[in-house]
N, C-alpha and C positions, 0 to 999 in steps of 0.2 A: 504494500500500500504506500500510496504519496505520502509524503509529509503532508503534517496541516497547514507550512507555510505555501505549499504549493496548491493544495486542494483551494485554498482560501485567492490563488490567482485566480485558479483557473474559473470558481463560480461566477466571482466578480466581472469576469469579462460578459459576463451573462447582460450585466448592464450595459453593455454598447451594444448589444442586439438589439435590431429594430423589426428585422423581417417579419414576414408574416407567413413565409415557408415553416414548413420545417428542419430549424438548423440540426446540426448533429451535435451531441452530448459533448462537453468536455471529459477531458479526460482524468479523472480525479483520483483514478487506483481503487478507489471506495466499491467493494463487492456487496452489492445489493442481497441484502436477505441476512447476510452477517448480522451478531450479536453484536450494541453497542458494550463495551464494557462498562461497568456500574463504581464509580466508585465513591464511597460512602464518605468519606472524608470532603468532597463538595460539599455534601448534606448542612445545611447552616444552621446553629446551633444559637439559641437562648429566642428574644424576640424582636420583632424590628416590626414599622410601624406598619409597612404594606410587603407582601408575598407575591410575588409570580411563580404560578407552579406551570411550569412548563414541558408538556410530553414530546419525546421530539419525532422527527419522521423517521422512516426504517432506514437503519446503517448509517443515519447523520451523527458524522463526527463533530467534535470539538472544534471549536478554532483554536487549538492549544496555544499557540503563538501570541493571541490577544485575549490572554488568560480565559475562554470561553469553557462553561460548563453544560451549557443546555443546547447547544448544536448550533453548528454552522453557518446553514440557510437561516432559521427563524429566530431560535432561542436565545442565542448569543447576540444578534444586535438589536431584537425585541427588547431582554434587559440591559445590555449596555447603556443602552438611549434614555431609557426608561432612568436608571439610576441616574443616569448626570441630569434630567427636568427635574427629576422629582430624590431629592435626599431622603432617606431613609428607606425607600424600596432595596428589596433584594430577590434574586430568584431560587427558586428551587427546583433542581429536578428532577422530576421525577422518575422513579425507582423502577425501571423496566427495560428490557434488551433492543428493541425495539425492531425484534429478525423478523426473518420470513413464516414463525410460527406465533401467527397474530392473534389466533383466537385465545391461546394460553398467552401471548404477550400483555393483550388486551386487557383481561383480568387480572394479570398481576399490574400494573397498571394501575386500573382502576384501584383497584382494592388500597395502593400504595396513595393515589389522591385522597380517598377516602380520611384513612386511617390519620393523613397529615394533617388534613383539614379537622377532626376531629381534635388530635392531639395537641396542635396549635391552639388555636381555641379555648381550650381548657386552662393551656401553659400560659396564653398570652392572651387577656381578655380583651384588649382592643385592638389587636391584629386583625386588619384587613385584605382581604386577598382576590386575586383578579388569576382565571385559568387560560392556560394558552395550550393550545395545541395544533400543530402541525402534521398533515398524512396521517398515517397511524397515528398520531398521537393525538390528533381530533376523534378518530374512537376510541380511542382511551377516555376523551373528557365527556364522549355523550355516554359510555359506559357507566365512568363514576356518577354522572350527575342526577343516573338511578336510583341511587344508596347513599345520594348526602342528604345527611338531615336537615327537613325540612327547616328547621330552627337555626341552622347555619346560614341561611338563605342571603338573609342582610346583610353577614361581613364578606358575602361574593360580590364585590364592585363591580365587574364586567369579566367576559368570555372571546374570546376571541381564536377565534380558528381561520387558518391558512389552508388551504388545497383539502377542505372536508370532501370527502367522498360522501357523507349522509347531502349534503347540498346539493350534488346532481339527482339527487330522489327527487328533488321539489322542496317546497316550503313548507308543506305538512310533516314530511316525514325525516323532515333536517331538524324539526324543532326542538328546543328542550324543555325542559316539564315548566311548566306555568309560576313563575319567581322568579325563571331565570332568564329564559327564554326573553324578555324585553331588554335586558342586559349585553347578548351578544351580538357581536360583528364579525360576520363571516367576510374573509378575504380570499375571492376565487381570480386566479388571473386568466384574462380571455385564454383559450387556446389550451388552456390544462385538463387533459381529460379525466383526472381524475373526479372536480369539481364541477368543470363544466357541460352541462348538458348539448351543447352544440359543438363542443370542440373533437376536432382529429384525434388518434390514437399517436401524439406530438409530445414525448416524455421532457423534453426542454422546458417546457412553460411549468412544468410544474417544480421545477429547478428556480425559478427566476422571482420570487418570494425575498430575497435577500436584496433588491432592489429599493433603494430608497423610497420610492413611489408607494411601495409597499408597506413597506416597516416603518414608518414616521406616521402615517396616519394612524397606524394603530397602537402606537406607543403615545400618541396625543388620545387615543379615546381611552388607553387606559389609566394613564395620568389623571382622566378629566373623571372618569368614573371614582378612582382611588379619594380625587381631592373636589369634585362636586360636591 
């Protein structure tokens, strides 16, 4: 596999694509389906004022290079951005491998949201938290958001999902349960077919998330959600 300083060029040049073809994939080393590795020492420890818990997509590495813990394309400059508007935010992320075996990835996952969002909560009463998820890790957050208690509902500031697969279902069946569901901001970009209902079988577009276009709007809705 590339290093992260190179996978991190090679995405990046995603942003001076403009066509409307389909380009072909950079080359990033990164083997689709592979387990992220987990490791628990990211896991941030006592309380802070606001939480992004962030699932990330399958085999999205780190951007080690620019200290990144929650993946590459979304996670990592989702909270970077996020922390320099807003002080006292931090992310977490969350506890899952996120390979090619989704549906036991999926629940561990979920089950790992869960458990945080309870655990927090308890530890840190005025802990506020806003979920993110990206590819897989957008079913991760409609999994967990199952099994969170209702009574958590309030300190969920906002939801934000990147290339959701339940969003090319439609708007009935992309929804999440009624609390929360007014909360999130789905980000599909044209031509991603994992999201998009009219788009080609075009894996590029669903690469190109890490685009400022992308990640500044939604690091401003959840800044605005955290501190509304």
């Amino acid at each position: 596999m590339l290093s992260p300083q190179v996978i991190a060029v090679s995405l990046l040049s995603l942003t001076l694509v403009t066509a409307q073809d389909c380009p072909p994939l950079p080359d990033t080393g990164v083997v689709m389906g592979e387990p992220v590795p987990m490791h628990p020492e990211h896991i941030p420890s006592g309380c802070s004022a606001y939480e992004i818990l962030v699932a990330r997509g399958t085999s999205e590495p780190n951007y080690e290079a620019g200290g990144g813990k929650f993946g590459i394309v979304v996670g990592d400059p989702v909270v970077s951005n996020t922390t320099v508007k807003l002080p006292g935010a931090r992310g977490y992320p969350v506890q899952y491998p996120a390979s090619a075996e989704i549906i036991t990835g999926t629940r561990q996952g979920a089950r790992d949201v869960v458990n945080r969002l309870i655990a927090q909560s308890i530890a840190c009463p005025r802990q506020t938290f806003s979920l993110v998820g990206y590819s897989q890790g957008a079913g991760v957050m409609h999994a967990a958001a199952k099994d969170i208690p209702i009574a958590l509902y309030p300190r969920i500031k906002s939801l934000v999902m990147f290339g959701d697969g339940y969003h090319r279902l439609g708007d009935v069946l992309s929804r999440f349960p009624v609390g929360l569901n007014s909360k999130v901001k789905q980000v599909c970009a044209p031509g991603d077919p994992v999201c998009d209902p009219n788009a080609t079988n075009c894996t590029f577009f669903h690469l190109t998330y890490i685009r400022p276009s992308y990640i500044n709007p939604a690091v401003d809705f959840i800044v605005k959600g955290f501190t509304g």
